[in-house]
LOKOLLUM-626347 format. One record per residue (C-alpha): residue number from 0; x, y, z. Coordinates in pm, whole numbers. Example, Ala and Ser with C-alpha at 12.3 -4.5 7.8 and 13.67 -1.06 7.14 Angstrom:
// LOKOLLUM-626347
{vexti->0 X->1230 Y->-450 Z->780}
{vexti->1 X->1367 Y->-106 Z->714}
// end
This chain:
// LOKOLLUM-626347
{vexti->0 X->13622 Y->8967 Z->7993}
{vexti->1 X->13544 Y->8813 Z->8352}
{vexti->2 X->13659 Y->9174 Z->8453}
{vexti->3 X->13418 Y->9336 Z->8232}
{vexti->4 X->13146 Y->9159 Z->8364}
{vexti->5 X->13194 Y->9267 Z->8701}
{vexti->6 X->13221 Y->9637 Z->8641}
{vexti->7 X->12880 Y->9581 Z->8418}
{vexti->8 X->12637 Y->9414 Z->8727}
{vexti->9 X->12839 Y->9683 Z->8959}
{vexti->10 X->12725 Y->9937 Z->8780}
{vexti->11 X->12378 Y->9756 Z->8660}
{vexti->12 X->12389 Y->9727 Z->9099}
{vexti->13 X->12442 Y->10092 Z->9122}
{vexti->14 X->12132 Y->10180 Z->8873}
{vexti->15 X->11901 Y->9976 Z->8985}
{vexti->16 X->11997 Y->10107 Z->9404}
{vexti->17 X->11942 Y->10458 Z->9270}
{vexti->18 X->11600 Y->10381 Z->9061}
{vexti->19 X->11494 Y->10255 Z->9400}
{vexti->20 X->11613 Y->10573 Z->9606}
{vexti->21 X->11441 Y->10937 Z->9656}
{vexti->22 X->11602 Y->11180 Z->9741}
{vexti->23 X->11504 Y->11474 Z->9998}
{vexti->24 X->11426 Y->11852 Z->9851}
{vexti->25 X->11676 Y->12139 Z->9863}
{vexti->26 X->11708 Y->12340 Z->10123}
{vexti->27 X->11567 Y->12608 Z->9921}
{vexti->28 X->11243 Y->12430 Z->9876}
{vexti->29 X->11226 Y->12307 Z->10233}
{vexti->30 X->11220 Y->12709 Z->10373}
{vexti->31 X->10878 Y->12727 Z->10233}
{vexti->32 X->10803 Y->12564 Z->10547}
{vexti->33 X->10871 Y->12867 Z->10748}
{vexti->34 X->10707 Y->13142 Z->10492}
{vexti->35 X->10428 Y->12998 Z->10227}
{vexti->36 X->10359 Y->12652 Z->10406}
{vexti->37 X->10250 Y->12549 Z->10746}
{vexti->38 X->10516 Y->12353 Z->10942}
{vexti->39 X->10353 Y->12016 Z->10845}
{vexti->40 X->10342 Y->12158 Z->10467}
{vexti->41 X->10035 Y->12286 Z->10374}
{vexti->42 X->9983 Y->12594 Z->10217}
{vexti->43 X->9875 Y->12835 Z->10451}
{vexti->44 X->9670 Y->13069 Z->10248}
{vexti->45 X->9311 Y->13032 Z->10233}
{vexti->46 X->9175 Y->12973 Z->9934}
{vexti->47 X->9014 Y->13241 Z->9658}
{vexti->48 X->8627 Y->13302 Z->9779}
{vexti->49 X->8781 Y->13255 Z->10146}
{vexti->50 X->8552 Y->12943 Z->10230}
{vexti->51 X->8894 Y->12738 Z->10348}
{vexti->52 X->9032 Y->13043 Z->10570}
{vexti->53 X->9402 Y->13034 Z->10635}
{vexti->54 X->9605 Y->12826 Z->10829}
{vexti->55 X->9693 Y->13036 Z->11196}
{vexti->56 X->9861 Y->12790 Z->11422}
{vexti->57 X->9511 Y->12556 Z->11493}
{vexti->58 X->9443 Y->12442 Z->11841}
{vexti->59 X->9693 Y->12429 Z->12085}
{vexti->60 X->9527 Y->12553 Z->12454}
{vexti->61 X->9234 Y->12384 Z->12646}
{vexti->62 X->8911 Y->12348 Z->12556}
{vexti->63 X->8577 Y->12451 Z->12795}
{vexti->64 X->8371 Y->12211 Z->12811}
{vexti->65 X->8291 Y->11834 Z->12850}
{vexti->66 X->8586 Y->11583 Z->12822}
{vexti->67 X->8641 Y->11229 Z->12730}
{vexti->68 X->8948 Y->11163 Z->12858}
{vexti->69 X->9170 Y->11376 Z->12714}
{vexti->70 X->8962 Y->11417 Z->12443}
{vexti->71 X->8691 Y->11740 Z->12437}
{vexti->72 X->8317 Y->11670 Z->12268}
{vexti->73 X->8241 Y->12023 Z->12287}
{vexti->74 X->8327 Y->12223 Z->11978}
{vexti->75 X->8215 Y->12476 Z->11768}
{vexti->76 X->7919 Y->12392 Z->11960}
{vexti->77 X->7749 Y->12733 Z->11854}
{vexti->78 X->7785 Y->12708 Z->11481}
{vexti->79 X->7476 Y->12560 Z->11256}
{vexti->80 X->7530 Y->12438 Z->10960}
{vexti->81 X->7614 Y->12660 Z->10662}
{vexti->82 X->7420 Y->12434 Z->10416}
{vexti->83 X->7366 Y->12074 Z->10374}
{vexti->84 X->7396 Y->11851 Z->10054}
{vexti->85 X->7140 Y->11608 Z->10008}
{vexti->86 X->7063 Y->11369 Z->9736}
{vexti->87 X->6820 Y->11639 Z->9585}
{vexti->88 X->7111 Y->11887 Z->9590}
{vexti->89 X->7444 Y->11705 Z->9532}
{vexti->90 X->7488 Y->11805 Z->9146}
{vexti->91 X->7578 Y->12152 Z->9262}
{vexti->92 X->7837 Y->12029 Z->9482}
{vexti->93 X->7929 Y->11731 Z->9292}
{vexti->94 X->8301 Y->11909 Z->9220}
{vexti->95 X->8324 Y->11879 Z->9610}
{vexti->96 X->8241 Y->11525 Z->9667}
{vexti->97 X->8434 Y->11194 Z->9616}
{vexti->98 X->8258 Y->10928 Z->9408}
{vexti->99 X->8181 Y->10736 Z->9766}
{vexti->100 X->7988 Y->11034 Z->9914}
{vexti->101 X->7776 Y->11042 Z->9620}
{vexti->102 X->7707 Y->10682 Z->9607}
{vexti->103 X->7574 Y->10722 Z->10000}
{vexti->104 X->7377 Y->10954 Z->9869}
{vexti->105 X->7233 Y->10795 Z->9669}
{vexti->106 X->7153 Y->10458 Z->9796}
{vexti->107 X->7002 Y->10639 Z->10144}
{vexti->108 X->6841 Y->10986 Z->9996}
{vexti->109 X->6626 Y->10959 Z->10271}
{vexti->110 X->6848 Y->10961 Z->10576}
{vexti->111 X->7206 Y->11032 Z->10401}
{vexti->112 X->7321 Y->11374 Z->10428}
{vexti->113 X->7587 Y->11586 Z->10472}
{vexti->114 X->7591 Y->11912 Z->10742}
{vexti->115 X->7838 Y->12104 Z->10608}
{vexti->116 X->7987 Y->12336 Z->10883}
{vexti->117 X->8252 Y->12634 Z->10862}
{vexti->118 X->8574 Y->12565 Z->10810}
{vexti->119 X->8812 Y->12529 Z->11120}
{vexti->120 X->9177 Y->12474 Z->11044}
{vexti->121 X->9258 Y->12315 Z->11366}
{vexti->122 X->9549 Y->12121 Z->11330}
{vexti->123 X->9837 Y->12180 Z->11509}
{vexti->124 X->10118 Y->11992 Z->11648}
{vexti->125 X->10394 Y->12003 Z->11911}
{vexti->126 X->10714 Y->12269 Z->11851}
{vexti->127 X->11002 Y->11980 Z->11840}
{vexti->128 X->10770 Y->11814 Z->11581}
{vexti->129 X->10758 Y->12108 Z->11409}
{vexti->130 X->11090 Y->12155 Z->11409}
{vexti->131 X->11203 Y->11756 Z->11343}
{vexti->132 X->10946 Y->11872 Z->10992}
{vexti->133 X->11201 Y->12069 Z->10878}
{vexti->134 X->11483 Y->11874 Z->10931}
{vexti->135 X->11322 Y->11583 Z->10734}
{vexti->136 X->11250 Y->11750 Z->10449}
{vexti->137 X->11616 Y->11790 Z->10370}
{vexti->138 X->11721 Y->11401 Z->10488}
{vexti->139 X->11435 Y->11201 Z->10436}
{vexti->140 X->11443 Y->10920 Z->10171}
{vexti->141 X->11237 Y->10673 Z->9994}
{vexti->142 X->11456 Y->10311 Z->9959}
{vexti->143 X->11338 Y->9993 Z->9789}
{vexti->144 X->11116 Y->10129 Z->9524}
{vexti->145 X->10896 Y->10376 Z->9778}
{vexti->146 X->10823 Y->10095 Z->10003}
{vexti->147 X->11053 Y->10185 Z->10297}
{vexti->148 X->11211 Y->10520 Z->10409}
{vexti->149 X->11493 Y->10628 Z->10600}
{vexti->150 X->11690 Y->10962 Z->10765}
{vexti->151 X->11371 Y->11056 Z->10958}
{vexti->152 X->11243 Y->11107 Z->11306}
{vexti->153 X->10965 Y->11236 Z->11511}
{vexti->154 X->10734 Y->11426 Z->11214}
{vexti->155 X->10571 Y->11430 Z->10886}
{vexti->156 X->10902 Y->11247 Z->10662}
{vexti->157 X->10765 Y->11466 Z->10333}
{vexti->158 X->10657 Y->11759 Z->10368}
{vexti->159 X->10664 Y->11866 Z->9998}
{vexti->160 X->10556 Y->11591 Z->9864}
{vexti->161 X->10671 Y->11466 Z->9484}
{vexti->162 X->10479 Y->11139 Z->9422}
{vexti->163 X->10189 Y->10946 Z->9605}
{vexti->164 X->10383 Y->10676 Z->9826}
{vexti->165 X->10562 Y->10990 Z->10003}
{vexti->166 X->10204 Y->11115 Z->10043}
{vexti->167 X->10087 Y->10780 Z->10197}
{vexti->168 X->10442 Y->10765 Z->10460}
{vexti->169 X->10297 Y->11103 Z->10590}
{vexti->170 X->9998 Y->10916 Z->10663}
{vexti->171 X->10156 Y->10640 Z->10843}
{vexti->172 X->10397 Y->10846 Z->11026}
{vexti->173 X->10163 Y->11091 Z->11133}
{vexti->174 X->10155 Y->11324 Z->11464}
{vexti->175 X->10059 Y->11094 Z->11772}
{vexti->176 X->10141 Y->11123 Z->12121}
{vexti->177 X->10432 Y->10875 Z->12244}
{vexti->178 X->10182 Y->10667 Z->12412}
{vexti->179 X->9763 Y->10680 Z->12434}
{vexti->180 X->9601 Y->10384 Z->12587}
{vexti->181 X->9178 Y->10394 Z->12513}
{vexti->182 X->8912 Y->10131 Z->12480}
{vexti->183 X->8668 Y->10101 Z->12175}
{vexti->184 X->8416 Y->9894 Z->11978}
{vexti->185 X->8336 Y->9722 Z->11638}
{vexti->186 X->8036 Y->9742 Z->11559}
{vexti->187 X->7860 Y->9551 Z->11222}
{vexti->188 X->7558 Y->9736 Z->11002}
{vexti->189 X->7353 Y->9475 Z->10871}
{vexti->190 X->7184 Y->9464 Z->10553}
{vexti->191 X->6846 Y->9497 Z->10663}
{vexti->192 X->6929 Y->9804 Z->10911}
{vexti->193 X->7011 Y->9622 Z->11245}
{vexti->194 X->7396 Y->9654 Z->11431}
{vexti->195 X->7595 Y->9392 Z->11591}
{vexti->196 X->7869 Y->9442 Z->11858}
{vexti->197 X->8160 Y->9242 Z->11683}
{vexti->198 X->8383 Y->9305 Z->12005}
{vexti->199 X->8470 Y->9576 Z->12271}
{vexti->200 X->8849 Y->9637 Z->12321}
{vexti->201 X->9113 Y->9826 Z->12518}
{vexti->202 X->9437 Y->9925 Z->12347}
{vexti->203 X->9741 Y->10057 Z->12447}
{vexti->204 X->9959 Y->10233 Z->12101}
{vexti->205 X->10284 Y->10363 Z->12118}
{vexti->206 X->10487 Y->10572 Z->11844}
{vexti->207 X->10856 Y->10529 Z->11922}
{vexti->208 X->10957 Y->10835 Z->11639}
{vexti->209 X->10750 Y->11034 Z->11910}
{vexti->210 X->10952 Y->10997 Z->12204}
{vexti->211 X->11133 Y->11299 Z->12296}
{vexti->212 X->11448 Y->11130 Z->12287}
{vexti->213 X->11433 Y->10968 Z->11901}
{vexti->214 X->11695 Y->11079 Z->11672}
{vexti->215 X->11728 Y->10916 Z->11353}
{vexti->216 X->12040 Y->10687 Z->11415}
{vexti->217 X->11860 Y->10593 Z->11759}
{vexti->218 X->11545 Y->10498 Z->11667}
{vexti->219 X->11452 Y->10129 Z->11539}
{vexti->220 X->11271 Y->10212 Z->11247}
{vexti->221 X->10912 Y->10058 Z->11425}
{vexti->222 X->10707 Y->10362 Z->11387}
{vexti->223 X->10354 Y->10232 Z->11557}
{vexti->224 X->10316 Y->9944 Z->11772}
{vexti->225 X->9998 Y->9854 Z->11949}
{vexti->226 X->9868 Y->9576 Z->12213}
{vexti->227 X->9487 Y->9500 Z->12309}
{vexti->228 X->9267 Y->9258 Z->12487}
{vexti->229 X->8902 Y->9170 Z->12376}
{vexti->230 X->8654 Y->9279 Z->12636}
{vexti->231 X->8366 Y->9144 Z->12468}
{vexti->232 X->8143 Y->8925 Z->12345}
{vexti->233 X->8205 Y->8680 Z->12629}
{vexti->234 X->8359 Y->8369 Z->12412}
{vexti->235 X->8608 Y->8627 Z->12264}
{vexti->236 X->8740 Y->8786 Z->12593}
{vexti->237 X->9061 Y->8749 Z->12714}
{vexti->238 X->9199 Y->8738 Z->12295}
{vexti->239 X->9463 Y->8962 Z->12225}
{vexti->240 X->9700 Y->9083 Z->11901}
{vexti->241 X->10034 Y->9258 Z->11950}
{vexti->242 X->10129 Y->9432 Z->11638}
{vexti->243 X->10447 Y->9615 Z->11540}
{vexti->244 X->10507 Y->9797 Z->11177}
{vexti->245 X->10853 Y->9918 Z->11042}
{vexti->246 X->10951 Y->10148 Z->10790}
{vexti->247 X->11202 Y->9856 Z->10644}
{vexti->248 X->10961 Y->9676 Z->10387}
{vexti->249 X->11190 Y->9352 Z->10466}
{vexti->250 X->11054 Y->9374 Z->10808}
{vexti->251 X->10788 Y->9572 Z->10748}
{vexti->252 X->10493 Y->9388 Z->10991}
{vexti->253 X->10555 Y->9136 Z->11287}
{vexti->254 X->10208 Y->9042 Z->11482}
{vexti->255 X->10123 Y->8790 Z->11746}
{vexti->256 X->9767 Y->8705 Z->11856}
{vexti->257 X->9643 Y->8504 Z->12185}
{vexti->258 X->9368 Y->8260 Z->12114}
{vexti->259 X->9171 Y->8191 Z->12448}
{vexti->260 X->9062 Y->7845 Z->12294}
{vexti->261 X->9404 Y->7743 Z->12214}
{vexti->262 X->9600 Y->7882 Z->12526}
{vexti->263 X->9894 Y->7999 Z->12306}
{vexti->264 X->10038 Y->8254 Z->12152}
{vexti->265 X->10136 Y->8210 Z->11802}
{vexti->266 X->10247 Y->8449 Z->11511}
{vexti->267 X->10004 Y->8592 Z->11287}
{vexti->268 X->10133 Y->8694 Z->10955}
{vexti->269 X->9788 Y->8685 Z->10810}
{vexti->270 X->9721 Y->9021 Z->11021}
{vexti->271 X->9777 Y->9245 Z->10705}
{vexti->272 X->9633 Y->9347 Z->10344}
{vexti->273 X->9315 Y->9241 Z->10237}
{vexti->274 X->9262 Y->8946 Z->10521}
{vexti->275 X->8902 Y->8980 Z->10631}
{vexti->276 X->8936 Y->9164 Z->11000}
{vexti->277 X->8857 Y->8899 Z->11274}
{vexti->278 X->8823 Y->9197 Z->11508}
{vexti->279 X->8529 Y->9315 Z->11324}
{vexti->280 X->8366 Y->8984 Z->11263}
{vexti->281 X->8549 Y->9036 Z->10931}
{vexti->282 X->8311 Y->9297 Z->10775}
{vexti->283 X->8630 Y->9529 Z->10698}
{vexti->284 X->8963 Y->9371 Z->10558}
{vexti->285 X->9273 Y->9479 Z->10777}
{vexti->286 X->9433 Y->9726 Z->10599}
{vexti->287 X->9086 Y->9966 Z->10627}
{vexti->288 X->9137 Y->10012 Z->10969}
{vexti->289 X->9199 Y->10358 Z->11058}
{vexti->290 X->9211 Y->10443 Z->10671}
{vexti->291 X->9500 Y->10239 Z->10601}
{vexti->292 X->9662 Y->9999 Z->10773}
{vexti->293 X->9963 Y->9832 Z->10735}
{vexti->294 X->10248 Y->9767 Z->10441}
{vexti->295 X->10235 Y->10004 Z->10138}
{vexti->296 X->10393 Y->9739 Z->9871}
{vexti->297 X->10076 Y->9576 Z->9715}
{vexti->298 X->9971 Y->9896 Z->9575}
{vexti->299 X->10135 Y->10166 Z->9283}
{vexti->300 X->10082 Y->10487 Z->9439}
{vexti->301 X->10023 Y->10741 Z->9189}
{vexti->302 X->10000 Y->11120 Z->9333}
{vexti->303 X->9677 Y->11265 Z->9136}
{vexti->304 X->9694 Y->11663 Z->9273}
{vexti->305 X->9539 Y->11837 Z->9511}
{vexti->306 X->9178 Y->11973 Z->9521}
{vexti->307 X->8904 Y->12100 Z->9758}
{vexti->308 X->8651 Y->11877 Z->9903}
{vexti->309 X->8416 Y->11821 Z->10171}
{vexti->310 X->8512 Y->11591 Z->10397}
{vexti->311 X->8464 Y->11445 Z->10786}
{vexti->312 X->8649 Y->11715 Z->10992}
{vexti->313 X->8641 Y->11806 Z->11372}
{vexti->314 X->8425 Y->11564 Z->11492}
{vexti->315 X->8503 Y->11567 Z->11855}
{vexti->316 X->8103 Y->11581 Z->11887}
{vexti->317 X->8023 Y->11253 Z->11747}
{vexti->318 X->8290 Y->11099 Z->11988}
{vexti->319 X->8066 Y->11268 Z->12274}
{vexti->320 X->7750 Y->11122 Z->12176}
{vexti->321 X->7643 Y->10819 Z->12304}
{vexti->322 X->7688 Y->10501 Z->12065}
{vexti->323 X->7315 Y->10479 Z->11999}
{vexti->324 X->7275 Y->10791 Z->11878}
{vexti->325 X->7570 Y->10814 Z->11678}
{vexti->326 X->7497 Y->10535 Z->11440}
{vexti->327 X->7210 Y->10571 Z->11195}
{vexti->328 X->7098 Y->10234 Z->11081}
{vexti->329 X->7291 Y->10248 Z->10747}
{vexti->330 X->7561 Y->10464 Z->10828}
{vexti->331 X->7693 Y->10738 Z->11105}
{vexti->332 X->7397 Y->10971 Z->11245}
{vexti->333 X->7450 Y->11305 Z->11014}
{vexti->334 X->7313 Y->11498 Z->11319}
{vexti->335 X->7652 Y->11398 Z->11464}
{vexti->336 X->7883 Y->11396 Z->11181}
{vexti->337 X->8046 Y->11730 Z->11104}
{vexti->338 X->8157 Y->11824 Z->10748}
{vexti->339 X->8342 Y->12100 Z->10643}
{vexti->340 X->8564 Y->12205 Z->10325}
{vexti->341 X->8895 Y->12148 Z->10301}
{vexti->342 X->9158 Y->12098 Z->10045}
{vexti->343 X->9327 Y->11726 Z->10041}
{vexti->344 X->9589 Y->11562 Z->9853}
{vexti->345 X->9427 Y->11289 Z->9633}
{vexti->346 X->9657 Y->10941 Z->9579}
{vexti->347 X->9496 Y->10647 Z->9386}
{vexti->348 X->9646 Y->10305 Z->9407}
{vexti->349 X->9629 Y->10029 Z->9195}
{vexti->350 X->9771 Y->9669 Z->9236}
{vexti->351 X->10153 Y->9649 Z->9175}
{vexti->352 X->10267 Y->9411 Z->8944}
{vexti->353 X->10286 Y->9062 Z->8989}
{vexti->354 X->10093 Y->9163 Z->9341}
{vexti->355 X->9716 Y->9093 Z->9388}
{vexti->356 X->9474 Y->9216 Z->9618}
{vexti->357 X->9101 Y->9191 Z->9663}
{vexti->358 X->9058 Y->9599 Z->9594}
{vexti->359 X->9282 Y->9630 Z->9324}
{vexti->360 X->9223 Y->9980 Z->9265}
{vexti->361 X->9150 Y->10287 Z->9585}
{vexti->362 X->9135 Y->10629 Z->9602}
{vexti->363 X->9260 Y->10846 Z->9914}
{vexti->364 X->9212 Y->11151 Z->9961}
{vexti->365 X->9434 Y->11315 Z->10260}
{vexti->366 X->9351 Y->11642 Z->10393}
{vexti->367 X->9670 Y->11862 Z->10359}
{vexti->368 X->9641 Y->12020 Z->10712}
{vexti->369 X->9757 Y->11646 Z->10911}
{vexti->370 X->9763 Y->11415 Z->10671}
{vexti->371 X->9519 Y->11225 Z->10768}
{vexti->372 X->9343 Y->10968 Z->10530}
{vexti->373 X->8917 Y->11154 Z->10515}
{vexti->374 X->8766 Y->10938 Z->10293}
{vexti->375 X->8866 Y->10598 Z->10070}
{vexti->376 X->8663 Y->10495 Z->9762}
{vexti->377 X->8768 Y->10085 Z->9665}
{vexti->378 X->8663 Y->10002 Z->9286}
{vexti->379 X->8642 Y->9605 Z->9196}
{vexti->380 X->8801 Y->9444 Z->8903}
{vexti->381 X->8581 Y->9580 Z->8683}
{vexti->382 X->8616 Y->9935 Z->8781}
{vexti->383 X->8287 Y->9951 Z->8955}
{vexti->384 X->8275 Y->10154 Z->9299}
{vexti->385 X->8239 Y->9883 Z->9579}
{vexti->386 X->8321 Y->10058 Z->9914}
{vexti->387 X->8397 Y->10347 Z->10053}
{vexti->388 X->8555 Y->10493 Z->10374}
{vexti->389 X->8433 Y->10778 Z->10587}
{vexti->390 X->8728 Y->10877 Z->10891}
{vexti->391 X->8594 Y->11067 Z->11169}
{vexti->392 X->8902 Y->11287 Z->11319}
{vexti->393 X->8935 Y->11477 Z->11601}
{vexti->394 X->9144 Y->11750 Z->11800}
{vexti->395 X->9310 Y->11638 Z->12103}
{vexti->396 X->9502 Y->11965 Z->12228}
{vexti->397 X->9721 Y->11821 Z->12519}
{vexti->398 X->9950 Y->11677 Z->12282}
{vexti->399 X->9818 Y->11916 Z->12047}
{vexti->400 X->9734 Y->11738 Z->11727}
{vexti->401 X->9469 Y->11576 Z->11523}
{vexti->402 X->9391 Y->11271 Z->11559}
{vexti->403 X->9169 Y->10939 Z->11398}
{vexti->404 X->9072 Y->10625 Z->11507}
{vexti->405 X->8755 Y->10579 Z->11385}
{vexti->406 X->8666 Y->10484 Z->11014}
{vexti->407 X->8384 Y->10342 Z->10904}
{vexti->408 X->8347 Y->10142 Z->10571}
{vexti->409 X->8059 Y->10062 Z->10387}
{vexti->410 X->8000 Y->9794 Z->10098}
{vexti->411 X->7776 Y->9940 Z->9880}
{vexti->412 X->7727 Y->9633 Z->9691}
{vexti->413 X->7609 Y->9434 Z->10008}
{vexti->414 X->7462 Y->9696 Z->10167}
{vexti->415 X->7671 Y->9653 Z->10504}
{vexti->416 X->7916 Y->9857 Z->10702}
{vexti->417 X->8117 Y->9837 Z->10957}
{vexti->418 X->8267 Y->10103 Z->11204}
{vexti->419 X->8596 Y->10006 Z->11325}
{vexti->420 X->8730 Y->10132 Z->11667}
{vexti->421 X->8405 Y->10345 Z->11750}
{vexti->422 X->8503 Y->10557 Z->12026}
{vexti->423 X->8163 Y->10660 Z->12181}
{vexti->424 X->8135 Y->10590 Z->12584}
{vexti->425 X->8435 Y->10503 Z->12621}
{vexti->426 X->8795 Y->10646 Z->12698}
{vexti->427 X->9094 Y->10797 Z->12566}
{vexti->428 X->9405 Y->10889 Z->12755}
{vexti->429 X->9744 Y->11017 Z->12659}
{vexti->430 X->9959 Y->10793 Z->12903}
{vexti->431 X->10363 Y->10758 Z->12993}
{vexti->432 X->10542 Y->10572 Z->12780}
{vexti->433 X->10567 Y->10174 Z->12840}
{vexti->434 X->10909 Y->9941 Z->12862}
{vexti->435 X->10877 Y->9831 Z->12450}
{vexti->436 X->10893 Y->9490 Z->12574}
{vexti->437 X->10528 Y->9494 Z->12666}
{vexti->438 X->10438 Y->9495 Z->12283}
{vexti->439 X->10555 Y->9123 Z->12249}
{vexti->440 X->10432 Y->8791 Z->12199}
{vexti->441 X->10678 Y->8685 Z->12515}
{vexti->442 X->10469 Y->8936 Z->12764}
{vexti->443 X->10074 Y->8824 Z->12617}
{vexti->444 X->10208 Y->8497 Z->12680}
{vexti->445 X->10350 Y->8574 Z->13038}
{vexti->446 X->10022 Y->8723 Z->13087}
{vexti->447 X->9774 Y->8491 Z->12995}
{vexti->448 X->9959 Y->8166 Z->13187}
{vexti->449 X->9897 Y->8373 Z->13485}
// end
């Protein structure tokens, strides 16, 4: 009987390891990537009427023009719009626009709009990413019920996609540089119109699964891990957070922060979820920073499809324009902010069970080309639409990619927003690599007794 037993919670052992695994697709499947799909795995037709053109390699040489860093403002510079949506017009392109979008439109019809541009598809990345792409599509695996991943290195872990968590690891693994170093603001929208400068920073990032060197048995598992100091507003400089995510979900954040007031450096598991974002004078929680931020496990992920929308895309001019201009008083200038149509993967997540979180049900929707996070809608408890998420990205080709930083969120119930890491007069610069040792509590604290 006692023998019986075991064999029974081996086996039970055994079921419950494989409910929590995915595996990889065939090889069959995964050499789509070198005829219908593009190397990340988007499909590289256009579509039917030819509005999303196809896909043709994106941007990979120098651009003429003014730079920001490594980072060039000038871009389709010559093209006018090829219509704009307004709140007078937006139930012809309703089909095209996330619940969010609308709601903007709504609430501002007078200074709300979108400038819908042709559609570039820029993206592009790096050939050994490329190639890594491939690779993972074949070895890469969802463990512990979606919420961590393993067998992949240096590239997009699902290309093909099955369900919306794998959707939402190509977001979080997405193409960086090894290192980029760059300063940026927060900066609060106020009710009544008026913005506040929550605090100026400079950040250094790195993305270990980048280096040139990462293989899949060498690397740690920490897939971004970031340092920065506050600049400004003078009783907040000299603060700083060190912050380092893994794709194990038993070690899936570890974060330090240096209070000037208190002289130490303590850990700061708080820095996650739906904690309000000190950073931002908390008018954003945590995980809306750049899209999403942080652990995946509060949330189901259910994958919804794919569709065509118009989203934020190649917005390397609103980077170049100077702060003031860029911001509108209730949301981003839409002289600056470039739209264009392009198809994106939509995810929605709702609270897990036994799990709670103060948005307990989002929408994403990821454009196919980079998987980058466009635009988040966040319903309340009852269902109602409460905020929404507008990123900004932009092409960077040095490295080449695309790449994000900035996303601004709005509560529509409050009437506020906030834009989180706004880019504008400031810098950007892909830099060498730093010792790893830098990201640590031990080296703010070595740093700040000095």
């Amino acid at each position: 009987m006692i023998k019986h037993k075991l064999l029974w919670a081996a086996l039970v052992t055994v079921l419950m390891g494989a409910q929590g695994t995915h595996a990889a697709v065939s090889a069959d499947e995964a050499a789509k990537l070198k005829s219908t799909l593009t190397p990340l795995g988007a499909e590289k037709a256009g579509n039917k009427d030819g509005s999303i053109p196809p896909w043709e390699g994106g941007i990979t040489k120098p651009l003429p023009g003014k730079q920001m860093g490594d980072i060039p403002t000038e871009i389709f510079t010559a093209e006018k719009p090829r219509f704009q949506v307004t709140a007078k017009n937006m139930t012809e392109h309703a089909a095209l626009l996330s619940d969010g979008t609308k709601a903007l439109l709504q609430k501002y019809p007078d200074s709300f709009r979108l400038d819908v541009y042709p559609t570039h598809r820029t993206a592009a990345a790096p050939q050994r990413v490329y190639d890594n792409v491939a690779k993972n599509a074949t070895r890469c695996e969802t463990r512990d019920g979606g919420y961590s991943i393993s067998g992949c290195i240096g590239g997009t872990p699902f290309p093909i996609p099955k369900d919306g968590v794998e959707v939402m690891w190509n977001f979080l693994m997405r193409v960086e540089a090894p290192s980029i170093e760059y300063r940026f603001k927060n900066i609060v929208g106020n009710a009544d119109g008026s913005h506040t400068l929550a605090t100026r920073n400079e950040i250094a990032f790195q993305y270990p699964q980048y280096y040139e060197d990462a293989t899949p048995e060498n690397w740690s598992g920490e897939y971004a891990m970031f340092r920065f100091n506050t600049l400004e507003p003078p009783f907040k400089a000299g603060e700083s957070l060190v912050i380092r995510d893994s794709i194990d979900q038993k070690n899936a954040r570890q974060a330090w922060q240096y209070l000037v007031g208190q002289r130490r450096v303590r850990r700061a598991p708080t820095v996650s979820y739906d904690t309000p974002d000190f950073v931002a004078s908390g008018a954003n929680y945590f995980d809306e920073v750049q899209g999403f931020f942080g652990s995946l496990d509060r949330f189901e992920w259910k994958l919804i499809g794919k569709q065509e929308m118009l989203i934020p895309y190649n917005n390397n001019g609103l980077i170049g324009a100077k702060l003031g201009d860029a911001i509108a008083r209730h949301h981003l200038n839409p002289d600056h902010v470039r739209w264009e149509k392009h198809r994106v993967w939509v995810v929605e997540a709702t609270v897990a069970s036994g799990k709670r979180h103060a948005v307990p049900k989002r929408r994403y929707y990821l454009d196919e080309d980079t998987w980058l996070i466009a635009l988040v809608d966040g319903y309340d408890a009852e269902d109602k639409l409460w905020r929404t998420t507008q990123v900004t990205p932009f092409v960077v080709p040095s490295i080449p990619a695309t790449l994000m930083k900035t996303a601004t969120v709005f509560n529509l119930q409050a009437g506020t927003m906030s834009v989180i890491q706004a880019l504008n007069d400031e810098d950007f610069k892909v830099v060498p690599r730093k010792p790893e040792t830098y990201f640590t509590g031990d080296a703010v604290a070595a740093e700040a007794s000095r």
